[in-house]
N, C-alpha and C positions, 0 to 999 in steps of 0.2 A: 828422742827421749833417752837420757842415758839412766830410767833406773828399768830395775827388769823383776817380775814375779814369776812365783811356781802357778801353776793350775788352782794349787791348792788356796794360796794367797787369796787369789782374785774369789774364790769359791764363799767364803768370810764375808765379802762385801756382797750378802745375798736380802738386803733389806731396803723395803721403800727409804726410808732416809740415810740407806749408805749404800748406793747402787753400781755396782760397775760391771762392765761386760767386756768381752773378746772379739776382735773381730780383726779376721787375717791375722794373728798374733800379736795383734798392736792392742792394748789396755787401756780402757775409757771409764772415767766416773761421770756417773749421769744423774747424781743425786738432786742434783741440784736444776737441771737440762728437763726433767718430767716436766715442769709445767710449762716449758715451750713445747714439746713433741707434738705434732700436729697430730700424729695417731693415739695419740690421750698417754697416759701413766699404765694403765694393768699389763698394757704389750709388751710395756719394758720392763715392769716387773716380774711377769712370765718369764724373762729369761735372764733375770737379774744373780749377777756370780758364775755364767756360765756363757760358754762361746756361742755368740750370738751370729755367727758372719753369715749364715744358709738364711737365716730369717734376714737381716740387712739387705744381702743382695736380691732377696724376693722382691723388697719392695722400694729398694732406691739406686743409683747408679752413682758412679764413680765420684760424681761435683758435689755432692752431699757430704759424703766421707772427706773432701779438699775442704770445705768449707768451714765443719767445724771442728776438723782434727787437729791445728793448734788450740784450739781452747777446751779441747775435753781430754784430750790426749794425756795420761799421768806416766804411760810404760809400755814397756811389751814384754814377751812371757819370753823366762830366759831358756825354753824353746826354740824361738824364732829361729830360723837360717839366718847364719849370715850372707851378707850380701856376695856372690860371687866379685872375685878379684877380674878387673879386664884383660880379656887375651892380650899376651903378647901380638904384638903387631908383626906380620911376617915380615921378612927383610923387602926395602925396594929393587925391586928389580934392575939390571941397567940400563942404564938412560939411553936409549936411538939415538945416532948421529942421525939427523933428516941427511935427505940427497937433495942437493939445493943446484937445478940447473942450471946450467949458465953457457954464454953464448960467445962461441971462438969462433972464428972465421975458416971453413975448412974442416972442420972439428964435428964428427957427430954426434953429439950427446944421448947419452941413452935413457930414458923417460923414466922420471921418477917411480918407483915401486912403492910397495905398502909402508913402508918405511919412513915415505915423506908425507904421509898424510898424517895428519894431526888425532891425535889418539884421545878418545874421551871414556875416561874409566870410570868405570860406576864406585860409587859415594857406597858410606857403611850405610847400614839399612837402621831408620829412624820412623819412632811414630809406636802403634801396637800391632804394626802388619797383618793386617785385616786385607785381605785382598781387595782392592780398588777404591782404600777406603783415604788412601792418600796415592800422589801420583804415583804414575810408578819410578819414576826417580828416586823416591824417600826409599824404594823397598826396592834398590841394589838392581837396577835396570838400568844401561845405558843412556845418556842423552847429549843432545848437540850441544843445548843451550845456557847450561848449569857447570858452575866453580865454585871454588872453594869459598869463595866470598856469599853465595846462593846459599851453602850449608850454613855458615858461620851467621847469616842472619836468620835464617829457620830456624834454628836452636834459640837464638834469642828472643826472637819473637813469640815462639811456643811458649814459652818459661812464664813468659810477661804474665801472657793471657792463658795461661794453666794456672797460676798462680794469681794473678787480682781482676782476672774477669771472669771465668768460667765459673767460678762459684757462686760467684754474684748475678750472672746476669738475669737469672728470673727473677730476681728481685725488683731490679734495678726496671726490668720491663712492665713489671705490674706497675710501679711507681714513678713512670713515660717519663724517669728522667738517667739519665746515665751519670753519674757524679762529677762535677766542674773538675775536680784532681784527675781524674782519668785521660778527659780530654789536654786536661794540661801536660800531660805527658807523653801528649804524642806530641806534641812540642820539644820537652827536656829531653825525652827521647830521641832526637832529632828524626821523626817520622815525616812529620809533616813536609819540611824541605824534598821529599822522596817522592810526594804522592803528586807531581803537576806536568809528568810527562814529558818531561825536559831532564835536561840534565841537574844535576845533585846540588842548590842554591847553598853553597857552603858559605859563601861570602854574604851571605844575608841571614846567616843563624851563628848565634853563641854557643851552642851546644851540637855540633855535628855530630851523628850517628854513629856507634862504637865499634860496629863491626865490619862496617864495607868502606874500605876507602873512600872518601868524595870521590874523587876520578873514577873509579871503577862502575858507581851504581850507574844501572840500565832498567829498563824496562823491564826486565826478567828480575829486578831486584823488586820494583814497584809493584809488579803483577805478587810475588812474593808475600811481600807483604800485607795486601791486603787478602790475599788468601790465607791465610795463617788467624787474621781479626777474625775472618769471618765463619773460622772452626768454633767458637761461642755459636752457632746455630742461631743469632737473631740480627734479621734485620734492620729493627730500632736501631740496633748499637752500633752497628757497620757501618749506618748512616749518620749517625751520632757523629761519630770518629772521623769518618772518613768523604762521606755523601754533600755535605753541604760544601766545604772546602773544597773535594776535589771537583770540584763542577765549577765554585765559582771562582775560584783561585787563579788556574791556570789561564784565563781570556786577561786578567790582570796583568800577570807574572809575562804571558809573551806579546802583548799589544799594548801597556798600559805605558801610561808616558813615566820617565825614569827615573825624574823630582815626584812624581807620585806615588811610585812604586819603594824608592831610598824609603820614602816616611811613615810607606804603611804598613810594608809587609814583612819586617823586621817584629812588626807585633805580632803580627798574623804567624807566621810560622816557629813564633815562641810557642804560643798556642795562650796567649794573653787575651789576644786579640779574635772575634769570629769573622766569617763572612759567609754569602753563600750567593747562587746563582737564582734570579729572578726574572724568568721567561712566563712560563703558561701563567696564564687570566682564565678567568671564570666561562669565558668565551671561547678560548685562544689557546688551543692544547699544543695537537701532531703539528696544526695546520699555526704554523709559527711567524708564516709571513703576512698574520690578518690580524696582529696584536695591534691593540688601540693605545695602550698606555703611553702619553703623550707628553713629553719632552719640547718647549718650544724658548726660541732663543732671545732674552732680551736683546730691546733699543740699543745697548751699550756692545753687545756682543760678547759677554764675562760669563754669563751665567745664562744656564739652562732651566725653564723649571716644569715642572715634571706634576702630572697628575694622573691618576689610572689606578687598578688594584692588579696585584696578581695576587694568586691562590695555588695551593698544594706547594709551599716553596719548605724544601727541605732546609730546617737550623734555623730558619728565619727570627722566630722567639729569641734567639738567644742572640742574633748578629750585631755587631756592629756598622757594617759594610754589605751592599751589596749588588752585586753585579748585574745589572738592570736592563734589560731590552725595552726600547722606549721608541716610540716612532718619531723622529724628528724632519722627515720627510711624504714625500704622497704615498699613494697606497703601493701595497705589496711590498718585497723582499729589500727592495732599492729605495726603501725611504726609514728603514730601520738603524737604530744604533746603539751601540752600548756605553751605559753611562757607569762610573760605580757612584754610589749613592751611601755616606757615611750619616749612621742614626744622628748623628751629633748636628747636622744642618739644619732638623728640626722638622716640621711632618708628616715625621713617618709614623705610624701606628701598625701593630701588627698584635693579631689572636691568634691562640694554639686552636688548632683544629682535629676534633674527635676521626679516628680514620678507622679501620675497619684493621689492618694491622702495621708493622714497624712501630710500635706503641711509643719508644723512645727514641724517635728520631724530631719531633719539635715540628712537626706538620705545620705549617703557617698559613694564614690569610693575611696580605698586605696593602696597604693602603697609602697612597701617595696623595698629598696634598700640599699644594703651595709650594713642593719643597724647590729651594734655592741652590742648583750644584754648578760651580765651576765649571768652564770648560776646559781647565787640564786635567778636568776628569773623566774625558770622551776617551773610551776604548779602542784603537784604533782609529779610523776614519769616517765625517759623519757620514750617515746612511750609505755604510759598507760593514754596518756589525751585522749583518746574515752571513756575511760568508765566517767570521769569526765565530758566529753560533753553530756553522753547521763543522767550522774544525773541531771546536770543542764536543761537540755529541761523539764524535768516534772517541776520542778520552774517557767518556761517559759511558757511553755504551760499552765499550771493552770490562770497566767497573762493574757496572751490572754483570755483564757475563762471568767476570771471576768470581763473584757469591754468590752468582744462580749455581752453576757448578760445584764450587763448594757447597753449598745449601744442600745439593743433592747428593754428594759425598755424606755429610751429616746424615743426612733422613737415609741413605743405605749404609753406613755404619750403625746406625743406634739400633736398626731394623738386626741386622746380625748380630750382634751384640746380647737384645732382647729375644732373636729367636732361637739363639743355646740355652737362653735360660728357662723360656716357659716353655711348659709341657701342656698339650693338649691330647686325648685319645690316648692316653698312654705312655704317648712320646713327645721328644721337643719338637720344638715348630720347626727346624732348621730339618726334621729328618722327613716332613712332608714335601713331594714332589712340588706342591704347588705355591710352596713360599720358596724353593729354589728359586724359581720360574719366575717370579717378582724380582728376586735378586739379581737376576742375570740379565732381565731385562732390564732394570734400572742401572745396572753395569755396564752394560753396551752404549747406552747414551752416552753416560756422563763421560766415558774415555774416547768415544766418538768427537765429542763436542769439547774435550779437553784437549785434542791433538789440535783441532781445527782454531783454539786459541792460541797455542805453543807458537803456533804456523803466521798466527793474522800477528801476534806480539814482534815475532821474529821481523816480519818486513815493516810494520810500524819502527822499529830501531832501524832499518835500513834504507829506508825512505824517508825524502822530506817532509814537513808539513802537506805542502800544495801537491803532491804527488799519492801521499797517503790520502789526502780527502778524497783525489778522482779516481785512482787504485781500487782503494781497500773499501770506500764509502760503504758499496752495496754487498761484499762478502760481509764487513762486520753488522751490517743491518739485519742478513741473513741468521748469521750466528746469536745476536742477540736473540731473534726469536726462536731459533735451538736452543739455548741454553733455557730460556724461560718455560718452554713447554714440555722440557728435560726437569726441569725444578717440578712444577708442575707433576707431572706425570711421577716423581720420584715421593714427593710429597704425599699423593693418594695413596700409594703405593703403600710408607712407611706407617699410614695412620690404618689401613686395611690389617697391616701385621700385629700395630699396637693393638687394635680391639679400642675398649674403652677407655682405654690409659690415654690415646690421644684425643680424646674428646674433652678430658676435663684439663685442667692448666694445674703446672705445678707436677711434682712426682717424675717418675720413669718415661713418662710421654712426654713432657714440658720441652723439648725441642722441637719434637713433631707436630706435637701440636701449636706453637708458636710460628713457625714456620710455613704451617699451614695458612697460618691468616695471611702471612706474609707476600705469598704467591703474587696479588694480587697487586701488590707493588712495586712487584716486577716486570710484571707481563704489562704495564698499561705504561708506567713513564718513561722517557727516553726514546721515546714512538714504540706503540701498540703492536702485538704481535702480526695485525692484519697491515698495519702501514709498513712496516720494517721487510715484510716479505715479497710487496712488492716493489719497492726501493730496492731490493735485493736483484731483482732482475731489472727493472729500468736504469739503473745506474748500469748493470753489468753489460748490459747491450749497449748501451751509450758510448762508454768506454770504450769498449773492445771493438765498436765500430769504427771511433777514429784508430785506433791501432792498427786497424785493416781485417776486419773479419771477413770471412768469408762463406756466404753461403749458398 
């Protein structure tokens, strides 16, 4: 705002129909704003003409103040600080010549030093540096796995969703839908091309992503990004954005035949177009090789057609496409396949379904009847889409694990955040021993279970496909159910600190409390914390035995 008043000024506008107040030096007229205040009119006229900011942040947090400061915003008090100028940057240092060994015949070379090793220097420090309330990469900590390309999309990412989600998103949860323009621009965005665990589909989007080169994005760009969405503290939205797509997208994008793919996924990754992945039935959860929904092939050989229901399908309501586990063979795992399955064939029918929470993510009941699908629209090979469903869960599961994590970052940020501020006994909550002790514990997980992603990410980029499934399968089964029982446990945690703020929805608790319902959608799909843990070890011994263990 460039106009600015005295104390005095703002002092003047002390009347129900000409109101304005102070808050952090920034100047609000709310004349007009009393009859939305959800805390009525006399609160605000209690403090009408005078610095209100000690009352504000009693009773609201930061996404309030974003939400409606363009529109009540007239000034600020020509008071204010101005804004510190950025330090000069110190000069760079000089460049290392590396020692680059090399081989003469005769010749002893003498072994490279500290010199030749590859130097990674820690990043400026980004975020509100809350101790462990973002990696510690953001807050000027070395790391292996982060460049310049990794900062330059955090910033922008942050910006997005500082700016047109975080304000919004209780809104948008109470009302289980997240706005079509939003999703649309994880599209224009070029987000979407980023999230399917492959490399960066630049030649199949109009709008490639502004701050990471195609070439350069990785996995550590992916992981990135959906940790960044999923700082808005709600799983509706994460799943909105990101849940349905990235599940059913990627069995398309690397199995799908490639006249199929030219013609569909050019919409799909505008973000014009939806899809999502259609596995569990009513019946047919963890235990994925007992799905009934049946796929059988006409006289002619052309067309499949398909009848069955699944349930709990994340986007479904909204899809056009979807990725379809269908038994087109006998029983168990070897008579499974995947079809994709476009609304337009005809049907299809599908109900939004009441869940307990992710309020906005489009909970689905689906129903297949008659439908009529091509066969160049068989995923891979027929009754060989188990092994394609069990590559895609590790893609999945890794997802889940970056917003259980995140999730838990939230609920112990908001948790610090609200324990400097309220005062119990005398003192703030932050100065009792026993909400430390909450805080440390819920910090020791979440950077436990954050290293052990960094780690499972890192050889996912460095491993095939078929080598990551028999690898990595039972450590990221493992870690899914760490991170969920970390979310979990961070969760009780932050609603114990809130009191009653996180019991009711809306206000100072509204993450914690959202989040909370939330839990429960994380710990059960993608395999349940009790199947995931012992996958964790039957896979692990599996494995390791043909490698040669020994015991």
């Amino acid at each position: 705002m460039s106009q600015t008043f005295s104390k005095d000024d703002v002092s003047s506008h002390n009347k129900p129909e000409n109101l304005w107040i102070i808050v952090d030096d920034d100047v609000y007229d709310l004349s007009k704003f009393q009859e939305e205040h959800p805390g009525g009119k006399k609160i605000l006229q209690r403090v009408a003409g005078k610095d209100a900011s000690k009352q504000f942040w009693k009773y609201h947090n930061e996404s309030i103040l974003k939400k409606y400061q363009k529109r009540l915003q007239v000034g600020s008090l020509d008071s204010k600080p101005k804004p510190a100028a950025p330090p000069t940057p110190p000069p760079s240092p000089p460049q290392k010549e590396a020692v680059v060994p090399t081989a003469e015949s005769g010749v002893v070379v003498p072994a490279p030093g500290p010199s030749a090793q590859e130097e990674f220097e820690a990043f400026d420090q980004f975020g509100d540096l809350i101790p462990y309330a973002d990696p510690g990469w953001y807050q000027s900590q070395h790391s292996a796995y982060y460049n310049e390309t990794h900062v330059a999309l955090r910033e922008e990412v942050r910006q997005w969703v500082d700016e047109e989600i975080m304000p919004n998103v209780t809104e948008w949860d109470e009302a289980r839908k997240v706005p079509d323009e939003i999703y649309k621009q994880m599209g224009t965005r070029g987000y979407l091309p980023g999230l399917l665990g492959m490399s960066y589909q630049s030649h199949l989007t109009k709008t490639p992503i502004k701050s990471v080169p195609p070439e350069k994005w990785d996995f550590f760009h992916e992981m990135l990004l959906t940790d960044e969405i999923s700082r808005a503290g709600s799983g509706g939205l994460v799943w909105n954005l990101v849940g349905g797509f990235g599940i059913g997208c990627p069995p398309l994008a690397h199995y799908g035949k490639q006249e199929v793919i030219d013609r569909v996924l050019p919409d799909i990754l505008s973000g014009d177009k939806r899809i999502c992945l259609a596995i569990t039935e009513p019946d047919a959860g963890s235990d994925v090789a007992n799905l009934t929904c049946e796929a059988k092939l006409t006289e002619d050989g052309k067309h499949y057609i398909v009848n069955g229901e699944k349930k709990w399908i994340t986007n479904g309501v909204w899809c056009d496409y979807f990725t379809t586990a269908v038994r087109t063979g006998g029983e168990g795992m070897n008579g499974i396949s995947l079809l994709l399955i476009e609304r337009s064939f005809g049907g299809v029918s599908t109900r939004k379904m009441d869940c307990q929470g992710v309020w906005s993510s489009g909970t689905t009941y689906i129903t297949f009847e008659d439908v009529k699908v091509p066969v160049e629209n068989l995923i891979g090979k027929e009754n060989q889409g188990f092994r394609v469903i069990m590559t895609n869960f590790n893609h999945e599961r890794i997802g889940i694990i970056i917003q259980c994590i995140r999730f838990s970052r939230v609920c112990y940020e908001e948790s610090v955040k609200y324990a400097h501020k309220r005062r119990t006994f005398g003192k703030k909550l932050i100065d009792h021993p026993v909400i430390r002790l909450k805080l440390a514990h819920m910090a020791r997980q979440i950077e436990a279970s954050y290293n052990w992603l960094e780690n499972m990410v890192f050889q996912c980029q460095r491993m095939d496909e078929t080598e990551a499934m028999l690898k990595l399968g039972g450590a990221i089964a493992g870690l899914k159910a760490q991170s969920t029982t970390t979310f979990e446990f961070c969760a009780r945690e932050a609603s114990q600190i809130f009191g009653g703020l996180s019991y009711s929805r809306g206000g100072q608790g509204a993450k914690v409390e959202r989040l909370y319902r939330d839990v429960r959608a994380y710990a059960i799909p993608g395999g349940s914390e009790e199947i995931m843990l012992d996958l964790s070890i039957r896979q692990a011994l599996r494995v390791h035995k043909v490698l040669g263990m020994k015991l």
